[in-house]
N, C-alpha and C positions, 0 to 999 in steps of 0.2 A: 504493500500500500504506500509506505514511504517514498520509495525507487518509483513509483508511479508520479504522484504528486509531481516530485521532481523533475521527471523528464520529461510531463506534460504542463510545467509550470513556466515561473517566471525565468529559469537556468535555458528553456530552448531563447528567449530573446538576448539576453545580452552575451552569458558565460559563452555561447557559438554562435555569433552574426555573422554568416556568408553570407556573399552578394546574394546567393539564387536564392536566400530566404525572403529577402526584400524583394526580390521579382516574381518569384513564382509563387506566390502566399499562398493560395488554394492547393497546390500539388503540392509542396515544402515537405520531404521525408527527413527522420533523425537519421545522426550519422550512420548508424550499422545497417538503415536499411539499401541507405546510399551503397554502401560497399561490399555488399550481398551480392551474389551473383545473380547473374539474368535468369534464371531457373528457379531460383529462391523465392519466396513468398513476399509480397511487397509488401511493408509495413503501410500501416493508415496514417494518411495526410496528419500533420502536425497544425493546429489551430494555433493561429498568430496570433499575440494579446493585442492590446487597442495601438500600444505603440508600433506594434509588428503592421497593424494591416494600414496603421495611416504611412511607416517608412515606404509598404511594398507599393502604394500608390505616387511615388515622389519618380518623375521620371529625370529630374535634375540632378546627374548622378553626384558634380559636386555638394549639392545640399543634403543628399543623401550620404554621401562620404564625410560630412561634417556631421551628422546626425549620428552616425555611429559612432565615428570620434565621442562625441559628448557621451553615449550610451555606456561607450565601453570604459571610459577615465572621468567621467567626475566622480570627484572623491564623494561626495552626497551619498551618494546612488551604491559607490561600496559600501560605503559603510552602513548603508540599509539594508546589502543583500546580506553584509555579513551576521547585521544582528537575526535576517529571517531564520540564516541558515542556522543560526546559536540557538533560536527558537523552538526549529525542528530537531534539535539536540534535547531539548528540556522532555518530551515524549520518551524516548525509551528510559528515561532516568526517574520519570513519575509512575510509570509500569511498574517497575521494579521492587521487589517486596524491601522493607530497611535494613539492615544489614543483624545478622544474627549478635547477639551478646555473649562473648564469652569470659568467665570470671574464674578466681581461685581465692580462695580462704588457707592460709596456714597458719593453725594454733602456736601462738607461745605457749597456751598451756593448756593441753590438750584433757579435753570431757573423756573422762572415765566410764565407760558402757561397759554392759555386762560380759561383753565380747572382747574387749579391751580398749585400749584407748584410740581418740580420734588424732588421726597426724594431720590431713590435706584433705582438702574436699574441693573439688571441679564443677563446673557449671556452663551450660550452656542453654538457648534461648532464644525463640523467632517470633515475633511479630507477624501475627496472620491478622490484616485489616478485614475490615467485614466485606460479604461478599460484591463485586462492583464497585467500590471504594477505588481502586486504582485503572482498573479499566476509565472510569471516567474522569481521572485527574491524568489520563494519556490521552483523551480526548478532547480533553479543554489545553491541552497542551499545541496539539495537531491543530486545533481552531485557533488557538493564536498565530502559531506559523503560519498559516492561511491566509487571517488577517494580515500581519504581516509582509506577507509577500504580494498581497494585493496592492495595499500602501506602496510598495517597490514601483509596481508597475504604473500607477498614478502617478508618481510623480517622474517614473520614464515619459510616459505623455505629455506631461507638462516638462517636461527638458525638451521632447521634440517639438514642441510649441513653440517655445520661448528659441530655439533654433530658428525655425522658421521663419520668429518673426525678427530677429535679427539680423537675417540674410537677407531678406527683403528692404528693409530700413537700409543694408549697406548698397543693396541693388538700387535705391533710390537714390543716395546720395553719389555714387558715382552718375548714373541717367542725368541727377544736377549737376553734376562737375560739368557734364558733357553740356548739355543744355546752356550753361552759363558762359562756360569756353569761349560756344560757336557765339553767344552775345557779343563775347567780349570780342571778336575779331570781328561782326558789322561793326563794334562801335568802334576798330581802329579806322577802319572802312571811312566813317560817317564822318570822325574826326578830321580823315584826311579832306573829304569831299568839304566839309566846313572852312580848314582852313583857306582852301584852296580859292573860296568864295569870298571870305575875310579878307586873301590878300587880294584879290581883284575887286573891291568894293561893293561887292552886292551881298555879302551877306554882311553877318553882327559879329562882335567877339563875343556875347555871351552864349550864341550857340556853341561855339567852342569850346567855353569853359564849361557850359554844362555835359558836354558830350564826356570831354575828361573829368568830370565828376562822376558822372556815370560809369567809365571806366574803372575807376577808384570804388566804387559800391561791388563792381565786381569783382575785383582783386580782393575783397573785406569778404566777399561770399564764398568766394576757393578756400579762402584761409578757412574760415569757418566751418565749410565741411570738410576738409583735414579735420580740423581738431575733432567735429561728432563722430567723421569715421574712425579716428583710432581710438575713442573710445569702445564705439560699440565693435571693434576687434577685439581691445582689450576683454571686453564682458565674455566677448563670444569664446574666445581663449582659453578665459577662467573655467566657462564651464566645460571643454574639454581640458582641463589639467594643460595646457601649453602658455612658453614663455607668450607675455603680453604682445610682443612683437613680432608674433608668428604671421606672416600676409595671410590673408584672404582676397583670395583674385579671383576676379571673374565671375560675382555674384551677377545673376538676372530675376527679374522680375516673371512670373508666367502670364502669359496673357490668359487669363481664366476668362471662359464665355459666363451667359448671365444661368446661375443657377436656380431651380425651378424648387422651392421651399414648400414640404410639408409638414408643417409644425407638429402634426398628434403624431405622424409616423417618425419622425427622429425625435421626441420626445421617448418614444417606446423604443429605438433602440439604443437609445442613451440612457435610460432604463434596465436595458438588457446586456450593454457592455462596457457600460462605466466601470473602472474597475474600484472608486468608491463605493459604488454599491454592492460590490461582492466583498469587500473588507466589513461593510456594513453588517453586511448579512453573515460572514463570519463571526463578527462581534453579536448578534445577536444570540447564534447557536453557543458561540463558546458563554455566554451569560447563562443561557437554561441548562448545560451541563453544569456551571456555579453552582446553582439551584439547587439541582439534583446531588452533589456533592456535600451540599449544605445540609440537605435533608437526612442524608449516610450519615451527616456525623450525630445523630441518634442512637444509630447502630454501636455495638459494642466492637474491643477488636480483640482477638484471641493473643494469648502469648501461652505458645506450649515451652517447657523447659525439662531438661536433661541434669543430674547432680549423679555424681559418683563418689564417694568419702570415703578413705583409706584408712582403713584401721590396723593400730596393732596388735599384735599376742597380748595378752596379759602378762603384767610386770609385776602382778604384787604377789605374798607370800601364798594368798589363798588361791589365789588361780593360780602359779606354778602348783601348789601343791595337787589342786584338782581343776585342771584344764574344764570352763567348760562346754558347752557341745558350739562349733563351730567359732571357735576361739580364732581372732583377729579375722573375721572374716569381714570382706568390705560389703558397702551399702552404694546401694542404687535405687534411685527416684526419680517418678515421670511425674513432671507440675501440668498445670494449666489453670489460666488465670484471664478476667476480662475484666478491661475497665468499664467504671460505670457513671454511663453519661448524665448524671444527675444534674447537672449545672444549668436547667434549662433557658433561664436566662440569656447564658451565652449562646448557646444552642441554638435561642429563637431568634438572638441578633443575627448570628452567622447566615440565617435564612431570610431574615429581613434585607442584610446588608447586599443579597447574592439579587434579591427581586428589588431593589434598588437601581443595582448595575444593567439588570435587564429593561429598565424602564429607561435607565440614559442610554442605551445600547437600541432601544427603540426610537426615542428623539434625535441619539445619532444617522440611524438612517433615514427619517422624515425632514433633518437640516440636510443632509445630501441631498434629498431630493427638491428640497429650495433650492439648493445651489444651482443644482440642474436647469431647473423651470427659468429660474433670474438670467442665468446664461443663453440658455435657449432663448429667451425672449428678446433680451439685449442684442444676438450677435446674428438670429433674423432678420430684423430690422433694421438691423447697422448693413447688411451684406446686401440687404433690398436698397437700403436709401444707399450705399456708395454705388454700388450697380448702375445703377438711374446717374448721382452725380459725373460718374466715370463718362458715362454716357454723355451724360450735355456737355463736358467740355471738352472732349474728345472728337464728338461730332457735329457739335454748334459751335461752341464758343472758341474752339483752335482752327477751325476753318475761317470763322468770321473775322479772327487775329489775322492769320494770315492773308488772307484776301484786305483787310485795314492796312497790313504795312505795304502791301503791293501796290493798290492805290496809291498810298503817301509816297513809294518811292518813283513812280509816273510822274506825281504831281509836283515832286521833289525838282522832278527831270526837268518837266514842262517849266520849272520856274515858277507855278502856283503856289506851293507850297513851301516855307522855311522846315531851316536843321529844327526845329524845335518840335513841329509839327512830326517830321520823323522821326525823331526822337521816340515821343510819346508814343507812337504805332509800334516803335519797336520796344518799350516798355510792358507795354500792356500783352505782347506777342512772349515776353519771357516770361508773364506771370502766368498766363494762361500755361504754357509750356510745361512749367517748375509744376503747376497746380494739376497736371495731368500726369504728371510719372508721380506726385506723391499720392496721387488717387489712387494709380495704378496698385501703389506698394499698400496703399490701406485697404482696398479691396483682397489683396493675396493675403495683407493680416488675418482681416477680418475673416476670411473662408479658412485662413489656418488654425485660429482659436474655434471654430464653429465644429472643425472636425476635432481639436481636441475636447472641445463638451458634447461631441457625439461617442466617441473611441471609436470612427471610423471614417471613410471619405464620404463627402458628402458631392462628389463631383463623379459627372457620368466618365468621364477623361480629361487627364490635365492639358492642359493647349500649349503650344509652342511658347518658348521665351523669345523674349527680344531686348 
């Protein structure tokens, strides 16, 4: 049963992450059936937990290759598989009957019997709890490990989360490097076309100096995102265990199409694969074995015992002179002894305190299922309304920018219009710009968080990057 847990648990996602686990999540065999011969009997598909089926859906293999980085080295994350596995150590240790007593008595001055006197006496002694008393304190043991390793895998989720969304964040702020760049070289562009107009008297010097102001905003906005991106490298870093300095190249954004949201149905499988709610539900079960544990201690517990006492010959005048009938012969005694649970009192707290536990072990899983609901509600509606925003300015308002500086620069041509006039066209052209790759990337957040409060994709296929 243990060897089972195990190999069907939270040890197939991290302790073995091959690539073709991430890709092939429906077929995914363990290793020995891998290595079976083609005649051999194929073992049954391995079930990916929620971190396993949201990685096998990432077709970005650098983000996927970060995601495992982070799986396999944050220190978090060991040091919670190591407490599971400490956990699943506490079970055969609570099985186990307590350890037998063994004792000895030697007289300084030894009781005189009618057989002769007493030298040493021996003892031995086991504790037999009553019957089920340890069966269920291996039970409630295996239920915490459980819980346990459920918790592991939650908070896998939320590490490939919080990956996710700082891959994207860096995917943004490079898209504005770029996006700002190509600014900044129309506004050397504009600059020159300005002075060139300044020195032949038709244009102004303040279009000028705003244009090199302009410049100078861009130069303050490169530097700027330098400093967010080596921050959010540094984070990303952290949480795979690498120096802070480690690059990260070549993040992108996915162009995710518009996903089609049904609230009652990823409610119910967020529901059914959250892996709070299965620690939940361990903590529930491992509280009604308390209970029942609490209840045994009612029950009495046996202690059988063994005594063997060594006697001597007789020493005194009357017994040498008449030995009598089995002279120094030794003794042996079988005890058995229960204690008795009279204390009710404590008795009745033990079983109060256990339906206690069971009652925050039940509010525990009705707050999980708030969390759930708030999430879902929240990241719905956040993934509808960015959808829609991505939309309008993607296909309205970056068309309508561009088509505005095109214009201006005709008009520029024509003589119609001044530097300042394009200027503004080409302002309003990087905001729109800037405001459509950071949409992009809150759009990819926001469906990244959605599938971490579902614990699974919620997208029919991920769409190309750019």
């Amino acid at each position: 049963m243990q060897k089972a847990r195990e190999d069907s648990g939270w040890r197939n996602v991290v302790s073995t992450w091959p690539l073709w686990q991430c890709l092939a999540a429906a077929m995914a065999v363990g290793p020995a059936a891998a290595a079976a011969p083609a005649a051999a009997q194929v073992a049954p598909p391995v079930e990916l937990t929620a971190s396993g089926r949201v990685m096998a859906s990432l077709s970005d293999a650098t983000l996927r290759d970060l995601a495992i980085q982070v799986l396999q080295r944050n220190p978090r994350i060991a040091a919670a598989v190591a407490q599971a596995r400490a956990a699943r150590l506490v079970a055969p240790q609570a099985k186990a009957l307590p350890d037998p007593m063994l004792g000895a008595t030697a007289y300084a001055s030894s009781p005189e019997t009618r057989v002769g006197p007493q030298t040493f006496t021996g003892t031995i002694s086991q504790k037999l709890p009553w019957s089920g008393k340890l069966g269920l304190k291996e039970k409630a043991a295996l239920e915490r490990a459980d819980a346990l390793e459920a918790q592991v895998e939650a908070r896998r989720l939320e590490l490939v989360t919080d990956t996710r969304r700082l891959y994207y964040d860096l995917a943004f702020l490079d898209a504005w490097s770029k996006v700002v760049e190509s600014d900044r070289a129309t506004l050397d562009h504009y600059e020159e076309l300005a002075r060139t107009r300044y020195a032949s008297g038709v244009g102004i010097e303040q279009a000028v100096v705003k244009i090199q102001a302009e410049i100078t905003k861009d130069d303050a906005r490169l530097l700027e995102i330098a400093s967010r991106r080596a921050g959010l490298v540094a984070e990303l870093n952290a949480l795979r265990d690498e120096p802070q300095a480690t690059p990260v190249a070549g993040p992108t954004v996915p162009d995710y199409g518009e996903i089609t949201i049904d609230r009652a149905a990823l409610r119910d499988r967020a529901l059914a694969l959250r892996p709070e709610m299965r620690r939940a539900g361990f903590e529930i079960a491992r509280a009604e074995t308390g209970i029942a544990i609490a209840r045994k201690e009612y029950k009495p517990d046996l202690t059988l015992g063994a005594t063997y006492t060594w006697v001597g010959p007789r020493g005194d005048a009357a017994g040498i002179a008449a030995p009598p009938p089995d002279n120094g012969k030794d003794i042996f005694a079988i005890s058995a002894s229960i204690n008795l649970p009279i204390h009710r009192g404590r008795l009745k707290a033990g079983v109060e305190e256990a339906a206690e536990l069971r009652r925050a072990a039940d509010e525990g899983e009705r707050d999980v299922v708030t969390d759930i609901d708030r999430s879902l509600g929240e990241l719905t509606e956040r993934v509808a309304l960015t959808w829609k925003q991505l939309r309008l300015l993607r296909d309205v308002l970056g068309i309508q920018a561009d088509q505005s500086l095109r214009s201006a620069e005709a008009g520029y041509t024509a003589g119609t219009l001044g530097s300042l006039d394009l200027l503004d066209a080409e302002r309003v052209l990087l905001e729109v710009r800037t405001a459509i790759e950071r949409t992009r990337a809150d759009y990819a957040i926001a469906v990244a968080r959605l599938e971490g409060a579902v614990g699974e994709p919620v997208r029919a296929a991920e769409g190309a990057s750019r």
